[in-house]
C-alpha positions in Angstrom: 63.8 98.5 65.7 65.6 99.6 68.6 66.2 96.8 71.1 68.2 95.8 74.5 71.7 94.8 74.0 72.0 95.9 70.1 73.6 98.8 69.2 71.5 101.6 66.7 73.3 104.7 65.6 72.0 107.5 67.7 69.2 106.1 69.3 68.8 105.1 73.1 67.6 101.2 73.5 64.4 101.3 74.6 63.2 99.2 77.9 60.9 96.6 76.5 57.4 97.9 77.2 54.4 92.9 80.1 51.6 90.9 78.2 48.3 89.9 78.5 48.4 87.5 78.8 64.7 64.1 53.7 67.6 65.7 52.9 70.1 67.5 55.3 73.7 69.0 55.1 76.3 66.4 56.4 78.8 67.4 59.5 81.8 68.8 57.6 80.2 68.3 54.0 79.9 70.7 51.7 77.6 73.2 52.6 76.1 72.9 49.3 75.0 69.0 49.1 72.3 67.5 51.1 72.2 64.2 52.7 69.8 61.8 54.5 68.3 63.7 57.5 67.4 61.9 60.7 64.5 62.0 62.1 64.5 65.3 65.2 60.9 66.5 66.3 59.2 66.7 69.5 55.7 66.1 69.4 53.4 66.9 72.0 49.9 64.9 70.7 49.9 62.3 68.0 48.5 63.2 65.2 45.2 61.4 63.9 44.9 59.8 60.5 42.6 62.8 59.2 44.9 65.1 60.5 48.2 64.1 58.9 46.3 63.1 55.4 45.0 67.2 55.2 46.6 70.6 55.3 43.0 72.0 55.5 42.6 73.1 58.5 45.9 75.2 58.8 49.0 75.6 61.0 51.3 78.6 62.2 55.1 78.0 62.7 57.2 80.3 65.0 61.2 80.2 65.9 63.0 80.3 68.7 66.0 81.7 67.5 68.3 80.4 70.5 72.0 80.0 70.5 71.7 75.8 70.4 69.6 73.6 68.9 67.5 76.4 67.1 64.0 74.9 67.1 60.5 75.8 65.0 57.6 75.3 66.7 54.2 73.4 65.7 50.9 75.0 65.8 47.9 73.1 64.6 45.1 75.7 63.3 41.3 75.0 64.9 38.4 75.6 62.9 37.4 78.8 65.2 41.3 80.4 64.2 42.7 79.7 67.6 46.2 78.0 67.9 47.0 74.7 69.6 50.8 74.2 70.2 51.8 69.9 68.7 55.3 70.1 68.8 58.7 71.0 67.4 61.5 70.2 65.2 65.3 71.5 65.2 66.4 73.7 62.1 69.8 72.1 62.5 71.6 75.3 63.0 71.5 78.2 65.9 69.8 81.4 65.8 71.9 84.6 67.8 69.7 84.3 71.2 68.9 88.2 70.4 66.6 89.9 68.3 67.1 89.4 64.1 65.5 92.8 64.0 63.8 91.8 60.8 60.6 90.5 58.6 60.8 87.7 57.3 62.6 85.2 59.1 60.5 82.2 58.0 58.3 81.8 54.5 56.0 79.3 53.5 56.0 78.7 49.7 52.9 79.8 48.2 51.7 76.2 47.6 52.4 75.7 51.3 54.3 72.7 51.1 58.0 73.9 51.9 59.1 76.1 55.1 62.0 78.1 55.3 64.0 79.2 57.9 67.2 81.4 58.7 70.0 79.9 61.0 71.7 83.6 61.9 74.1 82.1 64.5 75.0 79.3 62.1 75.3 81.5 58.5 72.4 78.7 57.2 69.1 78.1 56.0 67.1 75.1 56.5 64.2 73.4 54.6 61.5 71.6 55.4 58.6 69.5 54.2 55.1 70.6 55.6 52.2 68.2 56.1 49.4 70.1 58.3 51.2 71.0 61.2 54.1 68.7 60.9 57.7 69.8 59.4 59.9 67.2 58.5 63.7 68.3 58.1 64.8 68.6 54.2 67.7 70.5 54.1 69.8 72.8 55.6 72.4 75.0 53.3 75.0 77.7 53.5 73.8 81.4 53.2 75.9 83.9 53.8 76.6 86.0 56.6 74.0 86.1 59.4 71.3 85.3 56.9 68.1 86.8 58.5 65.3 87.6 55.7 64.1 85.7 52.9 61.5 86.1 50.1 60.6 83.8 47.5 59.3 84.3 43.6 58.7 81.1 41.5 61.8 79.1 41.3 63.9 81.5 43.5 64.7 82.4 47.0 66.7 85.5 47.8 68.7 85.8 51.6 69.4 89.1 53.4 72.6 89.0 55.1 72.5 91.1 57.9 76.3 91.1 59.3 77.7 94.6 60.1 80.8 92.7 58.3 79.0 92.9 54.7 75.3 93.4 54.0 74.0 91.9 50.9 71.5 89.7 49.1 72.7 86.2 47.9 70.0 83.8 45.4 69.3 80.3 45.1 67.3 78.4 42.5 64.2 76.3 44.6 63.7 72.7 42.9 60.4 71.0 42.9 61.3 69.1 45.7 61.6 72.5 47.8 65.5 71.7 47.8 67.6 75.3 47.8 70.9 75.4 44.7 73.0 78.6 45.4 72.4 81.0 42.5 76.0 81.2 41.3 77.3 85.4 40.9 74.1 86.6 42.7 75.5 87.9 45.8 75.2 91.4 46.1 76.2 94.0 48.3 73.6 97.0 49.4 74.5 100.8 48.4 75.6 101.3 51.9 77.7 99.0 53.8 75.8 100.6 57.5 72.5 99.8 56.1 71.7 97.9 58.8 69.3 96.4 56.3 65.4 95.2 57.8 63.7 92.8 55.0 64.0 92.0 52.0 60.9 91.5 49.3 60.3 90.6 45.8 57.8 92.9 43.9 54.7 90.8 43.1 56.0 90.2 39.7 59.3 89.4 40.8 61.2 92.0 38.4 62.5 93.6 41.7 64.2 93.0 44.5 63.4 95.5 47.5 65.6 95.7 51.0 64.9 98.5 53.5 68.0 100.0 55.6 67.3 101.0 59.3 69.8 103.4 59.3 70.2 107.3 58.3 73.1 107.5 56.3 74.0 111.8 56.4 77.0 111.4 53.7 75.0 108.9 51.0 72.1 110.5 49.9 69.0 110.0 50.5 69.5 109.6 54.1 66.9 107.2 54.7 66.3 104.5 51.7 65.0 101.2 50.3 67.7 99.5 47.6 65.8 98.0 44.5 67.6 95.7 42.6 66.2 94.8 39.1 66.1 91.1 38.3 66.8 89.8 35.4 65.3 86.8 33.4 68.2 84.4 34.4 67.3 85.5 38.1 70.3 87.1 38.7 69.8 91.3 40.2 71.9 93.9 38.8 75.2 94.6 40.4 74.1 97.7 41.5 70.6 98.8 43.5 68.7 102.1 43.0 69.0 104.0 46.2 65.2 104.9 46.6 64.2 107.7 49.1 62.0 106.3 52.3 59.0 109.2 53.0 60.0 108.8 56.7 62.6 107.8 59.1 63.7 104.6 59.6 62.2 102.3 57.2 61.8 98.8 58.9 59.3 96.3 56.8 57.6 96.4 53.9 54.7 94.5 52.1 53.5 94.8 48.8 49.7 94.1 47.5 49.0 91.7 44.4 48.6 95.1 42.6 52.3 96.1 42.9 51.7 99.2 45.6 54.0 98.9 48.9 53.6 99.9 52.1 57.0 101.0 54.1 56.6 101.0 58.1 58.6 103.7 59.6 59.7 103.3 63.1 61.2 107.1 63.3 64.1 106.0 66.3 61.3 104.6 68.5 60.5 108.2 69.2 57.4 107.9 71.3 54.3 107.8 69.4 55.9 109.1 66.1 55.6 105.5 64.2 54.2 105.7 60.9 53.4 103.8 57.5 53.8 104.6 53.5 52.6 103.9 50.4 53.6 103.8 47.4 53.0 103.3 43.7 56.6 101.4 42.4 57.4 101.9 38.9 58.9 99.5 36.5 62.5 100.6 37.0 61.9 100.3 40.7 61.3 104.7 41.4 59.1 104.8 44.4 56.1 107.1 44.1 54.5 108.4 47.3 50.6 108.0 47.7 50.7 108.7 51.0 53.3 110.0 53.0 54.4 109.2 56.6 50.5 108.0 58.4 51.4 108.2 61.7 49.7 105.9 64.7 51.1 107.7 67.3 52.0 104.4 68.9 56.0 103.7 69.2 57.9 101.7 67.3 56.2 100.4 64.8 58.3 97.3 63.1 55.8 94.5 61.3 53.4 94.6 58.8 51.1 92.8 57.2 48.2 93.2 54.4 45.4 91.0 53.9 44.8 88.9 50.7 41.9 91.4 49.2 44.3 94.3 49.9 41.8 96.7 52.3 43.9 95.9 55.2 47.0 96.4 56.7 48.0 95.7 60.4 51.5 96.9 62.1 53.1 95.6 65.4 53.9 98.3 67.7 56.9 96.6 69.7 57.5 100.2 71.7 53.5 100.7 72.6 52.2 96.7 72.8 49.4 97.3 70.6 48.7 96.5 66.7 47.3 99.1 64.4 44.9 98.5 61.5 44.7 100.7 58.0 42.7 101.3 54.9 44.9 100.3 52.3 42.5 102.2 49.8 42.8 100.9 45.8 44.0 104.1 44.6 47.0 103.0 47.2 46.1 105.9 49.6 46.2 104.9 53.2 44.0 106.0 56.3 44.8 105.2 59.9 41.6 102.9 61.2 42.6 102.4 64.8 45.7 103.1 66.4 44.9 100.8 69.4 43.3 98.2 67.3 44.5 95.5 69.9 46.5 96.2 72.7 49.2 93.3 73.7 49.9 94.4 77.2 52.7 96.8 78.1 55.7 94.2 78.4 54.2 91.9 75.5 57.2 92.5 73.2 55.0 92.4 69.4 56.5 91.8 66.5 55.9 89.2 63.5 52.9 89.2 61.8 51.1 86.3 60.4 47.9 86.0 58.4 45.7 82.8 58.1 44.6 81.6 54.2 42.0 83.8 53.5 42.5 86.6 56.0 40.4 85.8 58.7 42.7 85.2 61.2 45.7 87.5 61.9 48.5 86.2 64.2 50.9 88.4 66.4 54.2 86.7 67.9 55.0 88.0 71.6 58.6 87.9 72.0 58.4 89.2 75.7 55.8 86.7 77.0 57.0 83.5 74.7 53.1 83.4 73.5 51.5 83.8 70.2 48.0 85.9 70.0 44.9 84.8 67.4 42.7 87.6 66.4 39.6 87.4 64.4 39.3 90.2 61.3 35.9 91.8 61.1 33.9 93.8 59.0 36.2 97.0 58.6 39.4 95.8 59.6 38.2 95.2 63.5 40.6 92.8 65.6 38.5 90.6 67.7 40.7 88.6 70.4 41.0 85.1 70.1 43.5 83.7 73.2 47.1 83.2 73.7 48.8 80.1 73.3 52.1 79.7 75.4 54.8 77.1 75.5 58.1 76.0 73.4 59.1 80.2 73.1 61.8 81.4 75.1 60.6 84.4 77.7 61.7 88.2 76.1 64.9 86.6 74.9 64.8 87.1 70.9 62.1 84.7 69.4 61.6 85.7 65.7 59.8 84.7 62.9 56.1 83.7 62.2 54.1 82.3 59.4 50.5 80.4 58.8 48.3 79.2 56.5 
C-alpha cells in the first residue's frame, strides 16, 4: 500500500482519500524471560459479573500503534454485532506512529484465549490473556527487527520482520499458558532483501509458510512474488523460500480457506481503479496454481482481505477508493467480483484491517483516517448491511493498525 510519508519504489504517495462517519519482560532483563506484570488498563465501564465469567458474546481489539505507550483497545461485542468501546491496556512497547503497511498485526489464537500484538517501534511482541473483552498483560518478548505480521499454527507463532535493514521470518514455540519461547535457528531471510514484505500466513495445514513482497524486483525473477517456506516437523522452515510468481502486481494480503486455496490481493501501485484479487490452488511443495487470475474491482488500492468461515465470501478494503468489495469465493476456487462498492467508507475514511465476528455474521473494517471502527451485517449473498461507527481511544489518520474479533 502506498501511503503519506513512506517511501514505495516508483510509485507517487497517494493523498489519503474523509469518513462517514501475568507475565511481562523486566526493564533491562533478558528479552527472553518474563516476569510479574503490573496491572496497566483503562477501563471505561465496569464490567458486570456475567460479563467477565463469558466470552459469549464477543469482543474486537484494535491498535494504536503510536510512538509511546502503544495501547490495544477494548471493544465489547452486542448481541445485534455492533461495537461498544470498554477500555484499553498498554502492549508495553511502541508502535512507529505511521502505517505497518501490513495484515496481520494482531491474532487471536483460535481457542480465543491469547492476543497477540506487534511492538514495531520497540522490535517486540506482547501477550495477553483474553476474558470477554478484557486483556490482561502476559508477556512481552523480543522479535526481531520491526516485527509487524504474525500467524499462528498449533504450538507455533511465526513474526514478519519488516525492516528495510533485513527482512525475514523468525519462530517461537506457544506454551499452553499462551507464553511465546523463541524458536532457536528459525530466522530466516526472504529471497529478496527489497521485498518490502506485506503478511505473512501459514497454509491451513501449517506445512507452509507464505509472505507476500510489495515490491517489483526487475533483476530477481519473477518480478512480483510470494516466498513459501516449507516447514518442517520440528517447526523449523527451510533455509531457503520458493520464489512463487504473484498473477498481478503488487501482492499485499493474503488469506487462505480451510480447503487450502489462497486468495492474493493486488494493489497494482494504487493505480486508480486497477485493484484486484487472486486465487489460487497451492500445491504440496508450495507451487501456486492460478484459478483465477487478477479480478479486478476497479476501486484503488486494494490492501485487506478477509474470507468468511464457510468460504463463499471474501471482502477487500479499498484504502485508495473508501469502499470494501465482496467476492464469490466459488469451491472450485474460482472467484467472481459481487459488488465493487459493496460499502462505501467515505472518501477520507482511511480502510484497512479486516475483522470477522465467530461465525461470519459480522464483518469489521478499521478506519485509520477517522480513528473509528465500522460493523457491518453479512447477508444472504455476501450483502454488507451497515451497522454504526464506534469512535474513541484511535488516533485521527495517524497510523492505527491492526484488528481482530471474535
Amino acid at each position: 500500500m502506498i501511503r503519506l510519508g513512506k517511501v514505495a519504489l516508483g510509485v507517487v504517495p497517494l493523498v489519503a482519500l474523509a469518513s462517514v462517519t501475568a507475565l511481562g519482560q523486566a526493564q533491562g532483563a533478558n528479552p527472553d524471560t518474563a516476569v510479574t506484570a503490573e496491572v496497566d488498563s483503562q477501563r471505561l465501564v465496569t464490567p458486570t459479573a456475567d460479563q467477565t465469567r463469558t466470552r459469549s458474546g464477543g469482543a474486537a481489539f484494535a491498535m494504536t500503534n503510536v510512538v509511546r505507550r502503544n495501547r490495544i483497545i477494548e471493544y465489547r461485542r452486542r448481541p445485534d454485532g455492533q461495537l461498544r468501546r470498554v477500555g484499553s491496556i498498554r502492549t508495553r512497547g511502541s508502535g512507529i506512529g505511521t502505517d505497518l503497511d501490513t495484515q496481520g498485526s494482531l491474532r487471536l489464537s483460535r481457542d480465543r484465549r491469547f492476543l497477540y500484538a506487534t511492538n514495531a517501534g520497540s522490535d517486540n511482541v506482547s501477550v495477553f490473556s483474553v476474558r470477554g473483552a478484557r486483556l490482561t498483560f502476559v508477556q512481552k518478548i523480543y522479535a526481531g527487527d520491526q516485527p509487524n505480521s504474525l500467524t499462528l499454527h498449533g504450538n507455533l507463532l511465526y513474526v514478519l520482520n519488516g525492516s528495510v535493514a533485513g527482512n525475514g521470518i523468525r519462530g517461537f514455540r506457544v506454551a499452553r499458558n499462551g507464553t511465546l519461547t523463541k524458536l532457536r535457528h528459525s530466522v530466516r531471510l526472504l529471497s529478496s532483501p527489497i521485498a518490502v514484505p506485506g503478511q505473512v500466513q501459514f497454509s491451513p495445514n501449517g506445512r507452509l509458510l507464505l509472505v507476500t513482497q510489495k515490491t517489483t524486483n526487475v533483476l530477481l525473477p519473477p518480478k512480483n512474488a510470494i516466498d513459501v517456506f516449507r516447514v518442517r516437523q520440528n517447526g523449523l522452515t527451510k533455509a531457503l523460500p520458493r520464489r512463487a510468481s504473484s498473477h498481478g502486481l503488487r501482492p499485499f494480503s493474503l488469506a487462505f480457506r480451510k480447503d487450502g486455496k489462497l486468495l492474493v490481493v493486488e494493489s497494482f501501485n494504487a493505480a486508480p481503479g486497477r485493484s484486484a484479487v487472486s486465487s489460487y490452488r497451492v500445491s504440496r511443495k508450495g507451487a501456486l496454481n492460478v484459478k483465477s487470475g487478477s479480478v479486478r474491482n476497479r476501486q484503488t488500492d486494494s490492501c485487506w482481505i478477509v474470507i468468511t468461515g464457510d468460504g463463499r465470501y471474501a471482502f477487500t478494503a479499498n484504502f485508495g477508493s473508501g469502499t470494501i468489495s465482496s467476492y464469490r469465493f466459488r469451491p472450485s476456487g474460482k472467484l467472481r467480483l459481487i459488488e465493487a462498492n459493496a460499502a462505501s467508507t467515505g472518501i477520507l475514511s482511511q480502510p484497512v484491517d479486516l475483522a470477522l465476528s465467530r461465525g461470519s455474521r459480522y464483518l469489521y473494517l478499521l478506519l485509520r483516517g477517522t480513528g473509528a471502527v465500522a460493523t457491518f451485517a453479512i447477508g444472504d449473498g455476501g450483502n454488507l448491511r451497515p451497522m454504526g461507527l464506534v469512535r474513541g481511544g484511535l488516533p485521527v489518520a495517524d497510523g492505527a493498525s491492526g484488528l481482530a474479533a471474535y
